[in-house]
C-alpha positions as CSV (number, residue, x, y, z in Angstrom):
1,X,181.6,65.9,59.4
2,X,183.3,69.5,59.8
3,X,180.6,71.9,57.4
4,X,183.9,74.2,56.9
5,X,184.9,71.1,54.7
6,X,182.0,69.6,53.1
7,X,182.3,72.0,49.7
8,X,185.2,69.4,49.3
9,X,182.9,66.5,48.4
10,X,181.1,68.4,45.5
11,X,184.3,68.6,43.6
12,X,184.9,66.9,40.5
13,X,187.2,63.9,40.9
14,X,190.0,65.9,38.9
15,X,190.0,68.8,41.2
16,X,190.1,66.5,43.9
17,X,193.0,64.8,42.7
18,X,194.5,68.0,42.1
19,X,193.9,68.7,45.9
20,X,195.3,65.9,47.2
21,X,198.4,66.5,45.0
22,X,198.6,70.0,46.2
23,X,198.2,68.9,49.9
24,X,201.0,66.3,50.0
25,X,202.8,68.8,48.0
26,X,202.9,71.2,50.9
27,X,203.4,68.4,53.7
28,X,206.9,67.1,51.5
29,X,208.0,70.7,52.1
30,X,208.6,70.0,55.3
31,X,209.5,66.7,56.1
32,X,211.0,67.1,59.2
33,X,207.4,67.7,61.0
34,X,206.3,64.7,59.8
35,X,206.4,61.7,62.9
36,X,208.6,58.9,62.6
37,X,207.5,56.4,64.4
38,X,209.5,54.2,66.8
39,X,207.9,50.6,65.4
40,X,209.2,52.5,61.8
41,X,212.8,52.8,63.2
42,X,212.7,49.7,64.6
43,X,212.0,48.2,61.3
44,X,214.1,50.6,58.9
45,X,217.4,49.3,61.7
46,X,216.6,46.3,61.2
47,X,216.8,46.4,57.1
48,X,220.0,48.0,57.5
49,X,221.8,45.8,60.1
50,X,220.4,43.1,57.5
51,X,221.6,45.2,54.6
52,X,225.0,45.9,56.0
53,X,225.7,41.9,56.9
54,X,225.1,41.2,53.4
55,X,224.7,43.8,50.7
56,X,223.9,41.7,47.8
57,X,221.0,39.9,48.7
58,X,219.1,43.5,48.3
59,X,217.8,44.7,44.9
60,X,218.8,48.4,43.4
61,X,215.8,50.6,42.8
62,X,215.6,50.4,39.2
63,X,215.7,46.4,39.6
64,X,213.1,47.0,42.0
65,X,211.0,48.6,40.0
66,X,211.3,46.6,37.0
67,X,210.5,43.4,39.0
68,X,207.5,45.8,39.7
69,X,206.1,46.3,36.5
70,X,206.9,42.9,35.2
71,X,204.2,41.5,37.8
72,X,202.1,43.7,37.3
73,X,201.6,43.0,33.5
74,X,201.4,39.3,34.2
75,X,198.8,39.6,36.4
């Protein structure tokens, strides 16, 4: 384990949340360093193509996320 890093682990659980939050915070402000993958591409052209051949099989977001939360409170 790196020791420049360890005073990480004797946070509380809050201010390690709040780390976390403030690290992804600073990587989504710059989205163009972070790697696409080519098995990602791949994937994401084929949703498209299957998107684009027939765009009402997909689901909008809000639908989506409705779906979402219904499973999740009959689980």
């Amino acid at each position: 384990m790196n020791t420049e890093f360890t005073q990480i682990f004797e946070l509380t659980l809050s201010e390690k949340l709040q780390l976390v939050e403030d690290l992804w915070d600073s990587i989504a402000q710059v989205p163009e360093q972070l790697p696409v993958l080519d098995w990602q591409k791949e994937e994401l052209a084929k949703r498209k193509a299957a998107y684009l051949q027939n765009p009402d099989l997909g689901s909008s977001w809000e639908a989506a996320k409705e779906r979402i939360r219904s499973s999740q409170h009959g689980a």
